[in-house]
Residue, then its C-alpha position, 0 to 999 in steps of 0.5 A: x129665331x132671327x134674333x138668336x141665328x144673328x148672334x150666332x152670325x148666321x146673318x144669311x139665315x137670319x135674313x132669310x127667317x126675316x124675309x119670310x115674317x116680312x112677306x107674313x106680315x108686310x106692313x109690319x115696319x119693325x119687321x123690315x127695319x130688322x131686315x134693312x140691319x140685317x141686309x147692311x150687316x151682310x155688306x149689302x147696303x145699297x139692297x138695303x136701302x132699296x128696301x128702305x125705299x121701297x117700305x117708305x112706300x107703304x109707310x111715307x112718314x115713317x122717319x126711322x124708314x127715311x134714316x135707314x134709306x139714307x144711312x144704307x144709301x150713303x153707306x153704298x156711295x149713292x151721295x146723291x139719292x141720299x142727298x136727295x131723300x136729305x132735302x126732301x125730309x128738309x122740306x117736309x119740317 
C-alpha cells in the first residue's frame, strides 16, 4: 500500500501507487492531498502545489486544497503566487 512503501521511504513507489488510485478516483480529494505530501517529501514542492491548484479546480472551496498549494508554493519560492492565493482566501472570509 502507499502508506506501507512510505514508511519504507519507497517515496517514488509511493507516488507512483498514488497517482494511479488518484487517476481511479479523481475527485477523491484525500487521495490527492496524500499525493501533494508525497510529492513535497520527494523535494518537488513547486509539482506539488501545481497539483494543489490544479485539484482546487475541481473542489474550489476545499481549505485544506488551498493550504497545500500555499505551503508547497512558498516552500518552492513562488512568494508571489502564494501571496496571491493568501489574498484571494482573505477575500473569501
Amino acid at each position: 500500500s502507499v502508506t506501507e512503501l512510505r514508511k519504507a521511504k519507497r517515496i517514488v513507489e509511493a507516488i507512483y501507487q498514488c497517482r494511479v488510485a488518484v487517476d481511479e478516483s479523481p475527485l477523491d480529494t484525500d487521495r490527492r492531498l496524500l499525493l501533494i505530501e508525497l510529492l513535497r517529501e520527494n523535494g518537488e514542492p513547486l509539482l506539488a502545489g501545481e497539483m494543489a491548484l490544479q485539484s482546487r479546480e475541481l473542489d474550489p472551496n476545499n481549505g485544506k486544497l488551498l493550504d497545500a498549494a500555499i505551503r508547497c508554493l512558498l516552500e518552492a519560492g513562488s512568494n508571489d503566487r502564494a501571496q496571491e492565493l493568501l489574498n484571494e482566501a482573505a477575500t473569501k472570509n
